[in-house]
VEXDREN-22698 format. One record per residue: z, y, x of N, C-alpha, C, CB in turn; chain. Coordinates in Angstrom, 2 decimals, decimal comma, padded with zeros to 5 digits. Glycine has a CB too. Layout:
BEGIN
((Z; Y; X); (Z; Y; X); (Z; Y; X); (Z; Y; X); 'A'),
...
***
This chain:
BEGIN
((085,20; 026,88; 071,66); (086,08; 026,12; 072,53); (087,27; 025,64; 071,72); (086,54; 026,96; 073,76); 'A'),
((087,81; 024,40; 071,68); (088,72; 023,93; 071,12); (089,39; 024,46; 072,17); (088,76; 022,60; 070,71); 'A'),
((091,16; 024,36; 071,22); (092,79; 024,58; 071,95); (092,85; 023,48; 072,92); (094,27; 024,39; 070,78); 'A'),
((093,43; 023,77; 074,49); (093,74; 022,98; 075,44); (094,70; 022,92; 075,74); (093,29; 023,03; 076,25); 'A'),
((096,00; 022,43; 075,17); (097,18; 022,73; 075,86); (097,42; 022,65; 077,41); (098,02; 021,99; 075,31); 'A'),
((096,52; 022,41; 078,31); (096,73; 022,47; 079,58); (096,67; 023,64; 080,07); (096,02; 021,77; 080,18); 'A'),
((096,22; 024,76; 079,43); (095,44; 026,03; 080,18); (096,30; 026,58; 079,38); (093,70; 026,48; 080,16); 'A'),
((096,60; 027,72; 080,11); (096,16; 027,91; 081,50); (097,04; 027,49; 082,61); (095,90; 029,24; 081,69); 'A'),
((096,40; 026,67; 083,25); (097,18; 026,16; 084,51); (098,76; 026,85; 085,14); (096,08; 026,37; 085,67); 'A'),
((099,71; 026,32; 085,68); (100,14; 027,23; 085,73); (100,45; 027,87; 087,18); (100,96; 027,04; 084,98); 'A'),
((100,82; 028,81; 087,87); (100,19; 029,53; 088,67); (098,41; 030,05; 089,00); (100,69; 028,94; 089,51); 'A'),
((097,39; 029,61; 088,02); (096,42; 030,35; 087,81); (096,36; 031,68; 087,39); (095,87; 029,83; 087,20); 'A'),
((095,51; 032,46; 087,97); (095,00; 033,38; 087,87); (094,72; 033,51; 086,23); (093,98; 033,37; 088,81); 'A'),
((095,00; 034,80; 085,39); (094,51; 035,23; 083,83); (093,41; 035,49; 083,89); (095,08; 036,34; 083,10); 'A'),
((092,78; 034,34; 082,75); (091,06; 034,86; 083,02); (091,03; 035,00; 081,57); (089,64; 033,63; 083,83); 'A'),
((090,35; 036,32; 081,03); (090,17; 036,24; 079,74); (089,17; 035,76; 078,93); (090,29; 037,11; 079,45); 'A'),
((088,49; 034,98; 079,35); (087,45; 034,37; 078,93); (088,29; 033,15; 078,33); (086,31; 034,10; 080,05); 'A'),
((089,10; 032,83; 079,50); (089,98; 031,31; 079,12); (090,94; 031,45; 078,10); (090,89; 030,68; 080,37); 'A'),
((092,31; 032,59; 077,89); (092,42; 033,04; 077,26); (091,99; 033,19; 075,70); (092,35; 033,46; 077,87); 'A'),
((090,80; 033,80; 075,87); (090,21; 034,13; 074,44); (089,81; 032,66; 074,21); (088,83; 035,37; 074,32); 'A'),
((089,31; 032,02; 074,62); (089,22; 030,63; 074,25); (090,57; 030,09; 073,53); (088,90; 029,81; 075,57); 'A'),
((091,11; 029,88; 074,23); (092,37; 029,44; 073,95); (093,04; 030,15; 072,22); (093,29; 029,99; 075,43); 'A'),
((092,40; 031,01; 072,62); (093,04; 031,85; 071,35); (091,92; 031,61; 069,97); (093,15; 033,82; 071,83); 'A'),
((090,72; 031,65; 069,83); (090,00; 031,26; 068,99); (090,08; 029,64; 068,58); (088,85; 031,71; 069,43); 'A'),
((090,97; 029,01; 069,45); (090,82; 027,88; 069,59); (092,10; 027,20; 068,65); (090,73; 027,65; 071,08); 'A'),
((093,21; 027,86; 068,71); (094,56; 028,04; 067,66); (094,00; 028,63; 066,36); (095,86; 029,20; 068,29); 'A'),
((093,40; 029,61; 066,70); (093,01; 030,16; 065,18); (091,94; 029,38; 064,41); (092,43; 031,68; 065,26); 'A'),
((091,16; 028,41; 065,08); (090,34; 027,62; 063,91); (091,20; 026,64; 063,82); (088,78; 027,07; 064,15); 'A'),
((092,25; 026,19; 064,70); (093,38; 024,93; 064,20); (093,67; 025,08; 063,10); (094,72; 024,77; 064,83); 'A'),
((094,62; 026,12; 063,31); (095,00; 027,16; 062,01); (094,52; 026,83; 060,96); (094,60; 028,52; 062,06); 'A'),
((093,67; 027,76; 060,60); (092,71; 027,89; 059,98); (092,26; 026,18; 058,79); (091,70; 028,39; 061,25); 'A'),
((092,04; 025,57; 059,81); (091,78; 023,89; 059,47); (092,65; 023,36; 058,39); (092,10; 022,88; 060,80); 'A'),
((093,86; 023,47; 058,93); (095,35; 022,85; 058,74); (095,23; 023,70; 057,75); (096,72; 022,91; 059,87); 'A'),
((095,46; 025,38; 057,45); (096,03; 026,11; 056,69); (094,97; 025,67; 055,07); (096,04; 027,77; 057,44); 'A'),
((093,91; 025,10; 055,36); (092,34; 025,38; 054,38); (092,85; 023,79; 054,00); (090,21; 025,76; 055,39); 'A'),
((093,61; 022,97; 054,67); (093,40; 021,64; 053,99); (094,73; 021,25; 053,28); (092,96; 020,49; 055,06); 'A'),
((095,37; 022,55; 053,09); (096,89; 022,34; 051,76); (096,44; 022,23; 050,49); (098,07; 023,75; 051,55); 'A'),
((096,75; 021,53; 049,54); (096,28; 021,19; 048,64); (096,84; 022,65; 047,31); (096,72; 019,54; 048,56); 'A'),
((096,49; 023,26; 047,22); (096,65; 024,21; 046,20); (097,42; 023,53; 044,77); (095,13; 024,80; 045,90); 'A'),
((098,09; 024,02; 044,60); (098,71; 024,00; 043,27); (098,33; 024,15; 041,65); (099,39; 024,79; 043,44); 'A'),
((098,82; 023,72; 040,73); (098,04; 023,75; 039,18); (097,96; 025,56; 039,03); (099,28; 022,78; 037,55); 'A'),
((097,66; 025,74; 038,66); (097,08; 027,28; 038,11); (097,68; 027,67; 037,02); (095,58; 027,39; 037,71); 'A'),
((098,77; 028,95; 037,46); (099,64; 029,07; 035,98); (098,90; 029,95; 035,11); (101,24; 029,75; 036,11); 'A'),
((099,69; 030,13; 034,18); (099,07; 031,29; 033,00); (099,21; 031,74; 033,35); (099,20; 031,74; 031,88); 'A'),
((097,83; 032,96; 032,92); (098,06; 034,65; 032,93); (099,11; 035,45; 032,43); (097,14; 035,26; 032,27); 'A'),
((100,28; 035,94; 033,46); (101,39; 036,42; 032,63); (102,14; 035,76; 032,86); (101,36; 036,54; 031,40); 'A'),
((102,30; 034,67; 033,46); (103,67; 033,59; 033,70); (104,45; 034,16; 034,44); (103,48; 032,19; 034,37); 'A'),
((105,60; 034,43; 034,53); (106,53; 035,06; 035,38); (107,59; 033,70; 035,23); (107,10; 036,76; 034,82); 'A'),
((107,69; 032,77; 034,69); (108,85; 032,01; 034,78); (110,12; 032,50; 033,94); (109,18; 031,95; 036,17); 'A'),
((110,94; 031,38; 033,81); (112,43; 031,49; 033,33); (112,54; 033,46; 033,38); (113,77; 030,42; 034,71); 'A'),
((113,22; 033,93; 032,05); (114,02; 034,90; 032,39); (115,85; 034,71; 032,21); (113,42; 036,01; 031,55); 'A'),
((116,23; 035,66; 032,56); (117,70; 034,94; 032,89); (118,61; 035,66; 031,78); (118,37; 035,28; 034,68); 'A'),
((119,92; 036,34; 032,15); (120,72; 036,66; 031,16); (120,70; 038,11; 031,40); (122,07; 035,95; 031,14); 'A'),
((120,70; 038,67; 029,91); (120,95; 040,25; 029,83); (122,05; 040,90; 030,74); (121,35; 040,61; 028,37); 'A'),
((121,85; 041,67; 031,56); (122,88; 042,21; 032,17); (123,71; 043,20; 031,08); (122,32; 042,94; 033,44); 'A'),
((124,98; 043,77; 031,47); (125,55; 044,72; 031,24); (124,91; 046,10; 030,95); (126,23; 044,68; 032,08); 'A'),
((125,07; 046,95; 029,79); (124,30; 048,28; 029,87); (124,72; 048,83; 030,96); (124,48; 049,25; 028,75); 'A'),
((124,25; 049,91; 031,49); (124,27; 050,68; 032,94); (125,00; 051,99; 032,07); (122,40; 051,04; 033,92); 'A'),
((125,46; 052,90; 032,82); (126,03; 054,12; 032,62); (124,67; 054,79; 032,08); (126,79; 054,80; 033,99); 'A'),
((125,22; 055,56; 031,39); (124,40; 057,13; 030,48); (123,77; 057,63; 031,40); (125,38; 058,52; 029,81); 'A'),
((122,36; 057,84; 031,21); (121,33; 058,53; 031,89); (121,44; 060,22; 031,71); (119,94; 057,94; 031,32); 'A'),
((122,26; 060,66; 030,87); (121,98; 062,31; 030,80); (122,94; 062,47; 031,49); (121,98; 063,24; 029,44); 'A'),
((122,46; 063,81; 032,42); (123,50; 064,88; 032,95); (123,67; 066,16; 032,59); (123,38; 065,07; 034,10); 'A'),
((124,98; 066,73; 032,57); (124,93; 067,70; 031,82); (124,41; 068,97; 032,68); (126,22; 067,82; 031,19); 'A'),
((124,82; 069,82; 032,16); (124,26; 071,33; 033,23); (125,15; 071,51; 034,25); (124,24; 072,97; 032,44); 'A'),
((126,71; 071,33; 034,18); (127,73; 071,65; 034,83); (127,29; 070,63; 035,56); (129,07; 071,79; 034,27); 'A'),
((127,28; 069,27; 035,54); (126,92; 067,96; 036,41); (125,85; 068,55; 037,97); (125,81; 066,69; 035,13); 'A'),
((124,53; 068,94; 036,67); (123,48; 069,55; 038,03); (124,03; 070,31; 038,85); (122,27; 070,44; 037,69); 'A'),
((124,09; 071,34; 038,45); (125,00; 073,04; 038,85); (125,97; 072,48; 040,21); (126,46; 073,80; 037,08); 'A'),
((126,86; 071,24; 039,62); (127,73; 070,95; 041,10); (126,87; 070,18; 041,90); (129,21; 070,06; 040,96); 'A'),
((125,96; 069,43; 041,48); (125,19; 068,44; 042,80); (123,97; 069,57; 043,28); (124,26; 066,54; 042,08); 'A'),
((123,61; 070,76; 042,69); (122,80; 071,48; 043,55); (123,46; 072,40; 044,54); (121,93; 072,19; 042,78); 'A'),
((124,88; 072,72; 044,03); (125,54; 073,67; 044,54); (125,82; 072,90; 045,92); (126,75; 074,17; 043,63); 'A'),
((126,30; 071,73; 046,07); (126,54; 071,06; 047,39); (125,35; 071,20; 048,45); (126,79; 069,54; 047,12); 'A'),
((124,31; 071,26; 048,14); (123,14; 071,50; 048,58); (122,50; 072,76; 049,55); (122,65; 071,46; 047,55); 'A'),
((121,74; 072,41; 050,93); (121,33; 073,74; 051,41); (120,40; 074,26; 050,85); (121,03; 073,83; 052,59); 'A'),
((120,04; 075,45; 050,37); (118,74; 076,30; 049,93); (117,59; 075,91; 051,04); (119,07; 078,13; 049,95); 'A'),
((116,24; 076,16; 050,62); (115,09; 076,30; 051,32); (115,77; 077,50; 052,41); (113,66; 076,75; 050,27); 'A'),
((114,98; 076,86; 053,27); (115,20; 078,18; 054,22); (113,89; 078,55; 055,37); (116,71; 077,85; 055,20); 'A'),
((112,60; 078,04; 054,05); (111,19; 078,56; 054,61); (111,38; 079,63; 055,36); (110,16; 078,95; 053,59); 'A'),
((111,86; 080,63; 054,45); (111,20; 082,16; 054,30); (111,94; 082,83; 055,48); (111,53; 083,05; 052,65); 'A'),
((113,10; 082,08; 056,44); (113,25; 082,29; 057,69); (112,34; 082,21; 058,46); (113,99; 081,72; 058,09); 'A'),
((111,93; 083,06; 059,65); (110,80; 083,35; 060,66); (111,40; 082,49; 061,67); (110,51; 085,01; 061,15); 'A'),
((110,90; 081,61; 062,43); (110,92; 081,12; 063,61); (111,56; 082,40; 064,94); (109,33; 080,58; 063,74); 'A'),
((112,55; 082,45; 065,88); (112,38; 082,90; 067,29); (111,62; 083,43; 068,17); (112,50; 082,34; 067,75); 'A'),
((110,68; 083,68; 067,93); (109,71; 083,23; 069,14); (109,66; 084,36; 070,11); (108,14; 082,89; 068,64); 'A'),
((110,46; 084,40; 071,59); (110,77; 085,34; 072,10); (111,31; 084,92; 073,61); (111,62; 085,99; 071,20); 'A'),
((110,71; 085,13; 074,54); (111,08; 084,79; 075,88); (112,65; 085,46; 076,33); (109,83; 085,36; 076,85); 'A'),
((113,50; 084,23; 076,78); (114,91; 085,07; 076,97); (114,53; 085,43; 078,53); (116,65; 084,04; 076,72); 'A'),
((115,48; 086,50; 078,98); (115,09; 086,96; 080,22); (116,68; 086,03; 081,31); (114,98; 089,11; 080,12); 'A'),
((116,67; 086,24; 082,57); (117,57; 085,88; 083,17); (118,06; 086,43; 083,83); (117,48; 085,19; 083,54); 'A'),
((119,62; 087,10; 083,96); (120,32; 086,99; 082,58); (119,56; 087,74; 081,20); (121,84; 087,70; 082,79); 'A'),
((120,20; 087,23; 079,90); (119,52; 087,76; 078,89); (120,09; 088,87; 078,76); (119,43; 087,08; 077,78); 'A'),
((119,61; 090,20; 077,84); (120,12; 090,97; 077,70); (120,78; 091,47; 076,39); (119,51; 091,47; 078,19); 'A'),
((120,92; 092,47; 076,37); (121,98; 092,74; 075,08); (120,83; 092,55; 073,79); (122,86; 094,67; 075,11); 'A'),
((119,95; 093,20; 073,72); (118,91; 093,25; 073,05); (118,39; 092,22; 072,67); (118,18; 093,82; 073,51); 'A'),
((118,24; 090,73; 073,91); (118,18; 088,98; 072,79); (119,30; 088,98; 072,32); (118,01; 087,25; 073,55); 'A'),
((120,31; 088,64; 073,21); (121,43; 088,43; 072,54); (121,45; 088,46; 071,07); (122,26; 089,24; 072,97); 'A'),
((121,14; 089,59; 070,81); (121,94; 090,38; 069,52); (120,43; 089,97; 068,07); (122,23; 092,85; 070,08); 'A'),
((119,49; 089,58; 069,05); (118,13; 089,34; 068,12); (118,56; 087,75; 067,93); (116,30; 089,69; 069,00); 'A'),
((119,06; 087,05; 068,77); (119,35; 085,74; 068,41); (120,27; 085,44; 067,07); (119,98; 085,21; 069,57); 'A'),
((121,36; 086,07; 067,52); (122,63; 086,29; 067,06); (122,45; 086,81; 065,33); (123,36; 087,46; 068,15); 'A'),
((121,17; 087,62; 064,90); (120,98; 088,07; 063,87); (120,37; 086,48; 063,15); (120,05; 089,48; 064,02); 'A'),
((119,54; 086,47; 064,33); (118,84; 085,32; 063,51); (119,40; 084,05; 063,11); (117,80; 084,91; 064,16); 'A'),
((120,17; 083,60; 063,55); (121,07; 082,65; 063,79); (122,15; 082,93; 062,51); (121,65; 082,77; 065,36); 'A'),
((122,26; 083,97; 062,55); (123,00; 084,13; 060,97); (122,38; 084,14; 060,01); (123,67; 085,20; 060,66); 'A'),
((120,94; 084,43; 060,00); (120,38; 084,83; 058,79); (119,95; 083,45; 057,96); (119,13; 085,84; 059,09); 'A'),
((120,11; 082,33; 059,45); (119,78; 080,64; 059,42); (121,35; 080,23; 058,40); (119,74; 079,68; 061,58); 'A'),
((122,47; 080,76; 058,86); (123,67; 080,02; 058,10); (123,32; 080,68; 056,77); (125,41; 080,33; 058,69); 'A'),
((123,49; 081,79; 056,46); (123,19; 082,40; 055,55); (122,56; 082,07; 054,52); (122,82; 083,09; 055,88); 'A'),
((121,27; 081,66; 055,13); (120,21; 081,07; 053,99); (120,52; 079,70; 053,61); (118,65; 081,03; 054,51); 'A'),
((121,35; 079,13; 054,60); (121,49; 077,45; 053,98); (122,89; 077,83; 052,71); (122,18; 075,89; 055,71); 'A'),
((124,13; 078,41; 053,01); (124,79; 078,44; 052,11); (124,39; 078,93; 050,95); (125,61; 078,86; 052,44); 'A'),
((124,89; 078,12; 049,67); (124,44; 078,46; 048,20); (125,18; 079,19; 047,45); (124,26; 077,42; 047,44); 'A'),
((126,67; 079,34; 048,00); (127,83; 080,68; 047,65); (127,98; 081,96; 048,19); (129,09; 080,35; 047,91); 'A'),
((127,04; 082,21; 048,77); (127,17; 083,92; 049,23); (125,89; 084,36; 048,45); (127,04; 084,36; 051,21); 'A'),
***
């Protein structure tokens, strides 16, 4: 089915038959138009074109140990080897979550800081 710009009518009913018409019907337009641009000369293998002007050297790639040492130190530790919660609180909770939370919950700050 060729493209109809009339369809779909408007206040008609969506029929997808008409639809998909419509739509296969743009895409071989497409298609037509896109297949009948005339392609261009064929560059060399490797042609990248003009290169331009040397930039500026960039700053020194080495860091020292003290350098690392402070950008890891800013850093939280893994904190795999912390166990998940997993523990129904009651209502009210009692002293006994409380205090199981409360452990755990520290043992979470704990493990992220890299100075204790």
């Amino acid at each position: 089915m060729s493209f109809d710009p009339s369809l779909p009518a408007n206040g008609s009913e969506i029929r997808a038959a008409e639809l998909r018409g419509q739509f296969n019907g743009l895409d071989e337009k497409l298609t037509t138009q896109i297949a009948a641009i005339p392609a261009g000369p064929p560059g060399e293998k490797g042609d990248k074109g003009d290169t331009g002007e040397t930039g500026a050297a960039g700053p020194a790639g080495e860091v020292t140990a003290q350098q690392l040492g402070d950008a890891i130190n800013g850093t939280p530790r893994n904190v795999d080897g912390i166990s998940t919660l997993d523990i129904v609180v009651s209502d009210p909770p009692t002293q006994g979550e409380m205090q199981l939370i409360l452990d755990n919950y520290n043992a979470l700050v704990r493990g992220l800081k890299r100075n204790i």
